[in-house]
C-alpha positions in Angstrom: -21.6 -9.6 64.3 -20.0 -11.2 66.7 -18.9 -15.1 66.5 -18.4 -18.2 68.4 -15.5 -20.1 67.2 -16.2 -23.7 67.8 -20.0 -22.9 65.8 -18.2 -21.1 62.9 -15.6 -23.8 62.8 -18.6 -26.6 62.4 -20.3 -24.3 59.8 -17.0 -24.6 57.7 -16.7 -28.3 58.1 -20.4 -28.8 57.2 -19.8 -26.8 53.7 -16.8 -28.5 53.1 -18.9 -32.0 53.1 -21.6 -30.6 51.3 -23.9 -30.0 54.2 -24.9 -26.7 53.0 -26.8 -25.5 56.2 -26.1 -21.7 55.4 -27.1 -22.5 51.5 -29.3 -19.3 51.2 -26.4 -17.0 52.2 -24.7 -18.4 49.0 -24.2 -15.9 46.1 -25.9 -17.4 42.8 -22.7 -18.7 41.3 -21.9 -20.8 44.8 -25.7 -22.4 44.2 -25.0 -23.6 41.4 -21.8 -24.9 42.0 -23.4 -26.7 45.2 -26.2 -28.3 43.6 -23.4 -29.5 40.8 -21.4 -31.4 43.2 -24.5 -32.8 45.1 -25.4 -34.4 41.5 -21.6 -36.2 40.6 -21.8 -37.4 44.4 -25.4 -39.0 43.9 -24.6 -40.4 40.8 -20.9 -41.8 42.1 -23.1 -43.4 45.1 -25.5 -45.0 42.8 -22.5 -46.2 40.7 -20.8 -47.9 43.3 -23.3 -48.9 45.8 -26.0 -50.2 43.4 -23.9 -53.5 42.1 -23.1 -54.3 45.6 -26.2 -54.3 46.7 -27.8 -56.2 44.1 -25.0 -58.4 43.8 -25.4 -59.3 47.8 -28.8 -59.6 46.8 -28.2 -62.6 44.1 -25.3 -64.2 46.2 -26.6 -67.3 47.3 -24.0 -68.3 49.4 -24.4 -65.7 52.4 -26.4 -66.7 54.6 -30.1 -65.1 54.3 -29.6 -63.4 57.9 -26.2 -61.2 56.9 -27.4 -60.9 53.5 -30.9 -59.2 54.8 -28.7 -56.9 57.2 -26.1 -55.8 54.3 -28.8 -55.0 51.8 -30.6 -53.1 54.5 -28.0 -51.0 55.6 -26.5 -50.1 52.5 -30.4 -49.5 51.3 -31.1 -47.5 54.6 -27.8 -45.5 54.3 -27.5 -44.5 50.7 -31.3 -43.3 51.3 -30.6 -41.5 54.3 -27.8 -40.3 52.8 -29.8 -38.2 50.1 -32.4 -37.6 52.4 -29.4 -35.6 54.7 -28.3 -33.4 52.1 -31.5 -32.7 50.8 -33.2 -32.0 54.2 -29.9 -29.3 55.0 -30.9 -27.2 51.7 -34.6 -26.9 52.9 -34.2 -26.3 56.5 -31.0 -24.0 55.5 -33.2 -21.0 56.5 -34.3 -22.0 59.6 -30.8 -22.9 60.1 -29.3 -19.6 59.6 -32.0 -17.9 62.0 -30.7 -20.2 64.4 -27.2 -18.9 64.0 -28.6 -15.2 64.3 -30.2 -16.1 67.6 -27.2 -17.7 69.3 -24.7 -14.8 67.9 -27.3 -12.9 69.6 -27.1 -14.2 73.0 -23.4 -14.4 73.3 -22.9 -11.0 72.5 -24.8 -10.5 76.5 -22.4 -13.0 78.2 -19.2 -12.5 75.7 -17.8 -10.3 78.7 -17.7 -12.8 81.3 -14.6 -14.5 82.0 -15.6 -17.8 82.6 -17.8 -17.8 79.3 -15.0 -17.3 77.4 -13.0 -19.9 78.8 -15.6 -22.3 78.8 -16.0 -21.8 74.7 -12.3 -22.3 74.5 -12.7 -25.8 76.1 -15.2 -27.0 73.3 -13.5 -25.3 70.7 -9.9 -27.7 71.9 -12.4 -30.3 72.4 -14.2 -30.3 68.9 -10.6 -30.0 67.5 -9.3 -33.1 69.0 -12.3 -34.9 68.3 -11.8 -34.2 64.5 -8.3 -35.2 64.4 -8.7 -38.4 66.5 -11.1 -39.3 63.7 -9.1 -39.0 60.7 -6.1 -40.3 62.8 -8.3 -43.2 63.3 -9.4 -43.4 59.4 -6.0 -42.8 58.0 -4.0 -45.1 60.5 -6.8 -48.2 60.4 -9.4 -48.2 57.5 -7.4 -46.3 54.6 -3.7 -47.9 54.6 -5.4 -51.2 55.3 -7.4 -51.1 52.7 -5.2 -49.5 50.3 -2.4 -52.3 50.7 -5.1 -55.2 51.0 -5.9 -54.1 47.4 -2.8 -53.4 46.1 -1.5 -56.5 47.1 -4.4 -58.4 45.1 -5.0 -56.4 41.9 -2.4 -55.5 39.0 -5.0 -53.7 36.6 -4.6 -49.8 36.5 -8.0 -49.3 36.0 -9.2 -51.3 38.6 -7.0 -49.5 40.9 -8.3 -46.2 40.0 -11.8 -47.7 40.5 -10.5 -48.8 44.2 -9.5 -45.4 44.6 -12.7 -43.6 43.7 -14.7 -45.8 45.8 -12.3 -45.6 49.0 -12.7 -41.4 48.6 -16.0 -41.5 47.8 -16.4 -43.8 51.0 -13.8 -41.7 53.7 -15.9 -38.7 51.8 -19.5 -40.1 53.0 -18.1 -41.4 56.2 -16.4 -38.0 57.4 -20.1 -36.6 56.6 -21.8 -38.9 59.0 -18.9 -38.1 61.6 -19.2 -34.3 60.9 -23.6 -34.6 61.4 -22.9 -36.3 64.4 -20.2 -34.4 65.9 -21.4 -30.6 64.5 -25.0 -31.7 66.1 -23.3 -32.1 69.4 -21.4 -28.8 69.2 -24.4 -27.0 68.4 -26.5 -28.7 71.6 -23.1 -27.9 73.8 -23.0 -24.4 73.0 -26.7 -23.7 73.5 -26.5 -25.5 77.2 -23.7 -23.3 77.8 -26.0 -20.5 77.1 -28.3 -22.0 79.7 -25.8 -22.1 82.0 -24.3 -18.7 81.9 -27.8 -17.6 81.7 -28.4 -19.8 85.2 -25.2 -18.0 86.3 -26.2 -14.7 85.9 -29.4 -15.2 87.5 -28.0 -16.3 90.5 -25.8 -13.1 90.7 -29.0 -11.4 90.5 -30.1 -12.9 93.7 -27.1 -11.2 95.6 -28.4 -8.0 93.8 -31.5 -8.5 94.9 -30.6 -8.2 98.7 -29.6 -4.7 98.1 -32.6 -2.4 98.5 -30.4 -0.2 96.4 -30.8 -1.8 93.6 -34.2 -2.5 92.7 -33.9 -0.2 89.1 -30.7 -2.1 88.1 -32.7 -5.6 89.1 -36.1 -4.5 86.8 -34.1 -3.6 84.0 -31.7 -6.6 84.0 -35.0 -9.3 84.5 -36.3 -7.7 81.6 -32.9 -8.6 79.8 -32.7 -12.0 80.9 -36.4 -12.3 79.6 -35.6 -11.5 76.3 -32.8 -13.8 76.6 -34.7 -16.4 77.0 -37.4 -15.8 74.5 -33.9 -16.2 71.9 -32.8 -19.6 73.6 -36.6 -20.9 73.2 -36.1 -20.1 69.6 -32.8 -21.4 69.4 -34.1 -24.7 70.5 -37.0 -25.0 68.4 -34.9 -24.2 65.2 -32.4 -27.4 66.3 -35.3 -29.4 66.7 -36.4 -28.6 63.4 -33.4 -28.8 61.6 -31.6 -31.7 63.4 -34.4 -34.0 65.4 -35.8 -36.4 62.4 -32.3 -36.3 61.1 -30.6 -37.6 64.3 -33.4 -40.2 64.9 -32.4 -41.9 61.5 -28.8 -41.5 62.4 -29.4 -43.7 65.7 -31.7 -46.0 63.2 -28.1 -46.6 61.0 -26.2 -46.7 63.4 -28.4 -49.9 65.2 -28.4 -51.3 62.1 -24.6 -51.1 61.4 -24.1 -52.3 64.9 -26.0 -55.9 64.7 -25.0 -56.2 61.3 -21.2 -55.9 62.8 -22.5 -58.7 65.8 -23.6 -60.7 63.0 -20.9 -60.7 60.5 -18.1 -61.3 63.8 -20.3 -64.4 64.7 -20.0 -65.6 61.5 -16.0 -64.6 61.2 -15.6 -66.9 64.4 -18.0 -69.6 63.6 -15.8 -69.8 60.2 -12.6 -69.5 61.8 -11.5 -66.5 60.2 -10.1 -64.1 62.8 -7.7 -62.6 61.4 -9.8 -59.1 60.0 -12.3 -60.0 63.5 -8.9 -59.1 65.8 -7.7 -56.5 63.9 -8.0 -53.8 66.8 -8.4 -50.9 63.4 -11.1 -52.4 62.7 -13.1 -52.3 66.0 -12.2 -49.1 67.3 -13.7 -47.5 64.0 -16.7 -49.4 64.1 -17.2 -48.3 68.1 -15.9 -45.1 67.3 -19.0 -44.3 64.4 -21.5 -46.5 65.9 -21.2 -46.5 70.0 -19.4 -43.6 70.9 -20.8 -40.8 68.5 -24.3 -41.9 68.6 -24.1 -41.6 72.5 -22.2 -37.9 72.1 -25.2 -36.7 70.4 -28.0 -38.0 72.7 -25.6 -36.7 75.5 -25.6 -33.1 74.0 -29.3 -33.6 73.4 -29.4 -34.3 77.8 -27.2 -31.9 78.5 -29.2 -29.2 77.5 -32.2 -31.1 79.4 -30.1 -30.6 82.5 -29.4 -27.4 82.1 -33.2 -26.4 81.6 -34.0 -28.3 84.7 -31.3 -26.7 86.6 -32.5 -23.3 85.5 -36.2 -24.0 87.1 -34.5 -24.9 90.2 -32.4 -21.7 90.1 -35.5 -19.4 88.9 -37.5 -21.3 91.8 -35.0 -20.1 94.8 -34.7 -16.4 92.8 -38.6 -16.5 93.2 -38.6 -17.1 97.1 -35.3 -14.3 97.8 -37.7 -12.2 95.9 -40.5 -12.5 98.6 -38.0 -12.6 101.5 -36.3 -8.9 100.7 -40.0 -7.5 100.0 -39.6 -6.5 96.8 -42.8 -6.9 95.4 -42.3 -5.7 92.0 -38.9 -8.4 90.8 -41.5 -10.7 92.6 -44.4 -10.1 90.1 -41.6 -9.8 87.0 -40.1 -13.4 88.6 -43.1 -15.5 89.1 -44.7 -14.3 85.8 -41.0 -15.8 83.9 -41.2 -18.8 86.0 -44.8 -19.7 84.5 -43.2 -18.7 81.2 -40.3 -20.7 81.3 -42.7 -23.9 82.7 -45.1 -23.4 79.7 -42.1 -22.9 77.2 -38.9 -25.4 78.2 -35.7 -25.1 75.9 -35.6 -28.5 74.2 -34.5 -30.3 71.4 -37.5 -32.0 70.5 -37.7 -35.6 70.0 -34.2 -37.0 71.2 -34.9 -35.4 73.8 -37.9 -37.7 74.8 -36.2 -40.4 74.0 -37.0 -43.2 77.1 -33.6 -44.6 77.1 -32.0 -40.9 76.8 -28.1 -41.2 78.7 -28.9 -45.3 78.7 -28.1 -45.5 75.5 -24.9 -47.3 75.0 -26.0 -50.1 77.9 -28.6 -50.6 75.8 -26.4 -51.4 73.1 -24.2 -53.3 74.3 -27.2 -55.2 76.4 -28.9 -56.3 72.8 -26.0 -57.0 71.0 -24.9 -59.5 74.2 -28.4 -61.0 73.6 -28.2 -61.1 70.0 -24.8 -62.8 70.8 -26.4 -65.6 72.7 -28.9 -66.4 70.3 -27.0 -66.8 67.2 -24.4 -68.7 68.9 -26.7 -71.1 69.9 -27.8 -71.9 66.0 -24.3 -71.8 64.7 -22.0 -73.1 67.5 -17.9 -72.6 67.4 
């Protein structure tokens, strides 16, 4: 079977967070072990996150706006957070069928030039895209906190406590990052599919014009039909496995975002700038909550552009098809063009979205707003 390297690549990542999207290729002994660390995660979450949120809950002195946000998000996420792993065990066949399909596919355009350099860019791009993140976590978040609480606490045992709950946190955290950024790898590679596929339909149409050639130009429509039929497939099984999932993901991520306008009101209102400024701090909370919710509605529209650049493409196949009388690609043509208009290759859901590529100015126009407002209730 032959592989793409940036998909395999995500596939590792995913297991190694305990996103088991291939579970049902596991052996018996690898099930088990799975489920097992799913359990001491839960239960560490629980552990930790529970007296947080109920002390945030009994803290009177917060004020009832932050207090609502932090109970919410840490509510929202520890939920969604079970919800994730659970909904990557049950879709894990669906999954794997999706895998088969686009293995399937590449193997027609693996011979092309420009394919193959084309998945080398997004495998060097995926790669630097997972190393800025844990440059980001280890250089800002991590040391920060480390020293912060070094500097405070003398007790061994609450440092190993400390410890625990900052792994357990970089471990959920590099999950969400790895959803995000595996989700965008697998809408990338599937609009390059319907690109190549565009391409090769358009060398078709210099084919075409050569009488010569009408048995080579049957034979290879019938191919690119069946190609197709696999990339419909392909995006029904993302939709299924990934659309819900991503929607909640956009959900946390608004929430996390006003609840980080909120809590920098309040920082400035109270004077305290010191953790506001601290430039760590802000790039990690754009980097999880602006830029990487963006990435995945932009993989989602990327493949939307591709689909709509195909219909263009199919469209001026279908007229060259009249013009060099050949009457028979012309049937075979305008009977895939009502296909393909019947059954578009989609990822359901974010795909509809309204705001779709608008995303981050709508972000950044509510959180202004929210700005405003607030301000004007607790003035500098």
């Amino acid at each position: 079977m032959v592989y793409i390297k940036a998909l395999k690549e995500a596939i590792k990542i995913e297991k190694m967070v305990f996103l088991f999207r291939i579970y049902f290729t596991f052996t018996r002994k690898e099930k088990i072990m799975a489920i097992v660390k799913l359990i001491i995660e839960l239960i560490s979450c629980l552990f930790f996150n529970g007296p947080i949120i109920y002390k945030c809950f009994m803290d009177k002195n917060n004020c009832e706006t932050t207090r609502v946000f932090f109970i919410s998000f840490h509510a929202f996420a520890i939920i969604f957070d079970t919800w994730l792993i659970i909904n990557c065990l049950v879709t894990s066949k669906t999954f794997i069928k999706f895998v088969k399909d686009v293995r399937s596919v590449h193997s027609y355009f693996k011979t092309d030039d420009d394919y193959e350099r084309t998945l080398k860019r997004i495998n060097i791009a995926f790669k630097v895209t997972y190393i800025t993140f844990w440059v980001l976590r280890i250089t800002g978040s991590v040391a920060w906190k480390i020293y912060e609480k070094y500097q405070r606490t003398n007790s061994i045992t609450s440092i190993v406590l400390f410890a625990w709950r900052l792994v357990l946190d970089t471990w959920v955290e590099h999950r969400h990052f790895v959803e995000n950024i595996s989700f965008a790898i697998y809408g990338i590679i599937l609009a390059t599919l319907l690109k190549f596929f565009r391409v090769h339909l358009n060398k078709l149409e210099k084919i075409m014009k050569l009488r010569s050639h009408h048995s080579t130009l049957k034979r290879a429509l019938k191919e690119l039909i069946w190609i197709y039929k696999k990339l419909i497939c392909c995006g029904k099984y993302m939709s299924f496995c990934f659309s819900v999932q991503i929607l909640l993901r956009l959900s946390l991520s608004f929430i996390n975002y006003i609840a980080f306008v909120t809590t920098s009101v309040q920082m400035l209102s109270e004077k305290k700038f010191l953790m506001l400024m601290d430039w760590r701090f802000l790039i990690i909370i754009g980097w999880n909550h602006i830029i990487m919710p963006y990435v995945v509605l932009a993989a989602s529209q990327k493949v939307h552009n591709e689909y709509i650049s195909l219909t263009r493409a199919l469209a001026r196949f279908c007229n060259t098809s009249v013009k060099s009388d050949n009457m028979e690609a012309y049937k075979i043509t305008r009977n895939f063009k009502d296909f393909i208009s019947r059954n578009p290759v989609q990822i359901s859901l974010t795909q509809k979205l309204t705001i779709g590529m608008y995303l981050l100015p709508c972000f950044l126009s509510i959180s202004i707003s929210y700005t405003i407002v607030i301000l004007q209730f607790h003035p500098l």
